[in-house]
N, C-alpha and C positions, 0 to 999 in steps of 0.2 A: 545635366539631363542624361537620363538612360538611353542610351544609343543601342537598337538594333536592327539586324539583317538579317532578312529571311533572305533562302536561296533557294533554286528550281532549276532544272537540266534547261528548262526552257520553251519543249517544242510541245508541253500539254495543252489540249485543245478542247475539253470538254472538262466536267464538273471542277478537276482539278485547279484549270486556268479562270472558271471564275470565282472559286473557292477564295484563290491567294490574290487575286487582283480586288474581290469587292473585300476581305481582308484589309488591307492596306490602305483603303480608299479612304478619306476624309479621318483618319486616324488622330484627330487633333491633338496638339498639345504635346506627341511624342516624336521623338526622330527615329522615326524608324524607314528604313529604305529596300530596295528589291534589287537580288543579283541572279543575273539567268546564264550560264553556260554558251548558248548563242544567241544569234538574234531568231528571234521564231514568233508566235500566235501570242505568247505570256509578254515576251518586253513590248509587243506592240500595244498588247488592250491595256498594260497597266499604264505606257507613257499615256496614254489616250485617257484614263483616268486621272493623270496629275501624281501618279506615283511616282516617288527618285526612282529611276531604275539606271541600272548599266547592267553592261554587258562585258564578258571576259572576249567574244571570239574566237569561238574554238570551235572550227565544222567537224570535228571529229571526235565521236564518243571515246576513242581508244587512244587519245593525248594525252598520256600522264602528266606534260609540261601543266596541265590548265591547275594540278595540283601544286604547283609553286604561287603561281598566278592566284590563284581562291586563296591561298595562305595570306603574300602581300597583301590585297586584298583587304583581307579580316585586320592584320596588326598595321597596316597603314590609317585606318577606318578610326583605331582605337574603341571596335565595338564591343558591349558589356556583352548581350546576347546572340550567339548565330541561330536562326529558325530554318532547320531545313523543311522542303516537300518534295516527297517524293523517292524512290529505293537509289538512286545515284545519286544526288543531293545526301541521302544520308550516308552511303557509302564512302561520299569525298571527307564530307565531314568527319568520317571516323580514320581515315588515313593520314590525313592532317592536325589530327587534334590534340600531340602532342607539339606540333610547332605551334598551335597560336594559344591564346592568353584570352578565354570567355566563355560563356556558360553554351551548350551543346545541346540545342533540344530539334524536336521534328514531331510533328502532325502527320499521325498515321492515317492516311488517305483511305484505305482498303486493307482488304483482309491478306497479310504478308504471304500468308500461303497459296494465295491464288494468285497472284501480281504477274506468275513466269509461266503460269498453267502453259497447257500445251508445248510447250519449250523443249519435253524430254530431258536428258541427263544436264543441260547446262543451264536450264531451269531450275530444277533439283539446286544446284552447286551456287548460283544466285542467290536460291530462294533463302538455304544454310546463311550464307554470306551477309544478308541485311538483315536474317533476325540477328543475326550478331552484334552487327552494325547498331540494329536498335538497342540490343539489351545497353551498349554502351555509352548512351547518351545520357545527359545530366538528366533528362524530363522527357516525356511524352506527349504529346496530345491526340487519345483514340477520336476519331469523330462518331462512331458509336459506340451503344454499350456490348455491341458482341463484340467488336474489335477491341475494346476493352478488356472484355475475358479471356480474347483469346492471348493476350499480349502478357495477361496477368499469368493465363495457361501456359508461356514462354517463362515461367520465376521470375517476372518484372516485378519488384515491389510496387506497393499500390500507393506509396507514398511519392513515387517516382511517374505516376499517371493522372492526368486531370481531365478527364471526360469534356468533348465539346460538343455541341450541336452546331451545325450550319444554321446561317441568319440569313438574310437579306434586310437591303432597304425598300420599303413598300411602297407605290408609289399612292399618293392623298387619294388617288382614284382609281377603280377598273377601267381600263380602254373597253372603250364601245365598243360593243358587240357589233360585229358587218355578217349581215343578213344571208344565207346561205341556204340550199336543199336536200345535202346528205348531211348524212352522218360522220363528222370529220372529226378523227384520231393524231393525235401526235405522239411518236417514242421519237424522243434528243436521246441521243447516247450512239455510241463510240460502237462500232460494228462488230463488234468481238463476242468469243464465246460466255464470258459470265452474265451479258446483258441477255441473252437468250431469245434472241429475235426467233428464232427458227419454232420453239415452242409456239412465239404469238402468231407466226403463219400459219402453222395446223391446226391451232386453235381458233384462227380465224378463218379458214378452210370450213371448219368443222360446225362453226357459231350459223352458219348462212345468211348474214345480215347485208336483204336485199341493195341497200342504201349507203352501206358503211363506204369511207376512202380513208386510208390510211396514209402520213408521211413519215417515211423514215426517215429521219434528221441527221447525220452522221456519218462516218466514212471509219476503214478500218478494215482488215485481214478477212474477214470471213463475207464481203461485199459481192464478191461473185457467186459463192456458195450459195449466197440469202436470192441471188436475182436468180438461180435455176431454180431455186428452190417453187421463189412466186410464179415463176413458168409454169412447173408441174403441179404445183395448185389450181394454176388457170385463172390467177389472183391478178393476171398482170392493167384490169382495168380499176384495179382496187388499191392497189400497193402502188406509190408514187416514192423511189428515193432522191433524195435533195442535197444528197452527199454534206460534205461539210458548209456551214452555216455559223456565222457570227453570232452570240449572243443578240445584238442588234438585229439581225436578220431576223431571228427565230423570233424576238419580241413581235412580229410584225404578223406573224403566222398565228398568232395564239387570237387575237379577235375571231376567226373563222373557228375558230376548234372548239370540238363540247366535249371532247374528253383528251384528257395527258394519260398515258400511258409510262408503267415502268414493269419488265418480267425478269429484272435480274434474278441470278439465284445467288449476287452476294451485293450488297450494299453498305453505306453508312447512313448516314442521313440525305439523301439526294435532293441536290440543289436541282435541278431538274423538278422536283416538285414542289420547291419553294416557288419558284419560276411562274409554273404552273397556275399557284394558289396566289399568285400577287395579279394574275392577267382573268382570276376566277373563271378557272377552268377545274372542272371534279376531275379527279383521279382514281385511276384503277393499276393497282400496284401489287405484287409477290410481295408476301409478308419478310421484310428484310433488313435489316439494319432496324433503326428506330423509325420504321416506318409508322407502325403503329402508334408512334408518338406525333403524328399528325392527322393520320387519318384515326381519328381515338374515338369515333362511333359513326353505324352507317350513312349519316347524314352526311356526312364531307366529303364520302367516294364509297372504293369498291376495294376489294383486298383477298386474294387470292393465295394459297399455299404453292409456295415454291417448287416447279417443275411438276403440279399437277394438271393438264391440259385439261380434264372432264371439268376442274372448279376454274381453270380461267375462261374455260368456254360460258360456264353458269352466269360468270359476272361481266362478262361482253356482251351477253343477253339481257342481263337486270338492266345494265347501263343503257343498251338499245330500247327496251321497253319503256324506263322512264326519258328518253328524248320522246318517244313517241308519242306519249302522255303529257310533254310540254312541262317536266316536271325536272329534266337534269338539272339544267342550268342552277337552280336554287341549291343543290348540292354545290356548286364553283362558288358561291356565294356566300353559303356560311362557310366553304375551306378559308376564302381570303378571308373573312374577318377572325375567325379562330388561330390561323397561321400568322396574322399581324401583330395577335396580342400573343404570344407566346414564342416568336424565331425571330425575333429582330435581331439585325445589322450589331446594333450598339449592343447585345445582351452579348455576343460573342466577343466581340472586341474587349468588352470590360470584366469577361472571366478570364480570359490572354490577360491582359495586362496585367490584372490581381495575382497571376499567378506567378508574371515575370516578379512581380517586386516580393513575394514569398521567397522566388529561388534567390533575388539577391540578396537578400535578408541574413540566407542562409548561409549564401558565400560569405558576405562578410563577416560573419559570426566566427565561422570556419576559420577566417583569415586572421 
């Protein structure tokens, strides 16, 4: 039986960490198992899912010993494929990949060029550092198709990339709607500058929706920034953050919400809106990654061009107008059923595995 391992630094706490944990989950029939760098948010939810997980122990990003350790590891394992996630994950990987003996692949999460934004020069010297990193891996997996061009726009052969969309598993039913008086918003996402909160403040400044309450779901570097920010909008009986939240948690929050919200200015497929359209909630999203391959006509949400405030204010208005009219809700309702038949759990898992038994194919041919 094809044995493999995906690996993860460990402490991702948003779309990433449930990316590689509902991944992994009920993976029948294959041995594949999870290794995370420390203990952190990833080996908890995956043991919590029933995934093999261990951990190395290593509280410190700047241990080069953990690259002996991940080595053992791999050739004690005797595994056919390692799966990294994540720019240190592939980074180890490619430092050690002349000590073990197995196929090198990773799932490009995000757009490699923006991963160290803001970082300045050691950003820069990163950023060089894991496209390199990438180019030298046996296989790919972009989770969209701009990540895909842009990776192809790196001279990655295209023979060497396999396009994936994020899945989830759906659950037979929507949770019941619990009865409410405003107008309730949720953005999940990680408080940094490519999600663009600071746009949806002005532009929610700007929209005047008497009714609206917004929660921001998340925690991250620019959390002080965003809370003066709601000050000086004067937002502060409108904007509620809720800092970091469980998957579990957040499942709990979505029966009250009529709209999910996403304003990044870079994406892939966001599991955050899968989320969304499993608890049939509409969505209003920057046009980004393969969002469009969800929301794929106005009946299923709302979709706004990237970092234009005047068109995210237009569709915080559509969106507010039809609540008013008693007419969103039907929008969350045909999302989940069109995102059911189209992003399932199992269609992800079974283009991975087709592709693992193509690259062994290949090795062994090779060999």
């Amino acid at each position: 039986m094809t044995k493999v391992l995906h690996i993860n630094a460990g402490l991702e706490n948003g779309g990433g960490l449930t990316h590689i944990v509902a991944l992994l989950s009920n993976w029948d029939h294959h041995d594949v198992s999870l290794l995370v760098f420390a203990e952190g948010p990833v080996a908890a939810a995956a043991r919590a899912a029933g995934v093999d997980t261990h951990v190395l122990h290593f509280t410190s990003r700047y241990n080069l010993g953990i690259l002996k350790a991940l080595a053992d590891f791999i050739n004690a394992g005797q595994y056919d494929i390692v799966h990294a996630h994540g720019a240190r994950a592939v980074l180890f990987l490619r430092l050690i990949r002349r000590r073990i003996h197995c196929l090198k692949v990773a799932t490009v999460h995000s757009d490699p060029t923006l991963d160290f934004m803001g970082r300045g020069l050691i950003g820069e010297a990163f950023t060089k550092l894991y496209i390199s990193s990438l180019r030298l891996m046996d296989h790919l997996y972009p989770v969209s198709t701009p990540f895909y061009d842009r990776l192809r726009a790196f001279n990655i052969p295209a023979d060497k990339l396999t396009l994936i969309l994020n899945g989830i598993t759906f659950s037979p039913q929507a949770p019941v709607k619990e009865p409410h008086q405003t107008f309730n918003m949720i953005y999940v996402a990680r408080l940094h500058p490519v999600k663009d909160h600071a746009l949806l403040l002005n532009a929610l400044a700007q929209a005047k929706l008497p009714q609206a309450r917004l929660l921001l779901v998340g925690d991250g570097p620019e959390k002080a920034k965003l809370q003066q920010q709601v000050a000086d909008l004067k937002l502060t009986a409108t904007v509620t953050f809720t800092g970091f939240q469980t998957p579990t948690q957040i499942q709990t929050l979505y029966p009250r919400m009529d709209l999910a919200l996403l304003t990044s200015i870079s994406e892939s497929f966001p599991l955050v809106l899968l989320e969304a359209a499993n608890a049939a909630v509409p969505v209003l999203s920057s046009r980004v990654g393969d969002v469009t391959k969800l929301v794929a006509h106005p009946d299923l949400g709302f979709l706004f061009q990237s970092g234009d405030q005047a068109d995210l204010v237009r569709q915080l208005r559509a969106a507010y107008h039809d609540w008013e009219l008693g007419t969103l809700a039907a929008k969350g309702d045909a999302l989940r059923t069109y995102a059911a038949a189209h992003f399932s759990l199992q269609q992800l898992q079974d283009t991975i595995w087709d592709s693992y038994a193509v690259l062994l194919r290949k090795e062994l041919n090779h060999g």
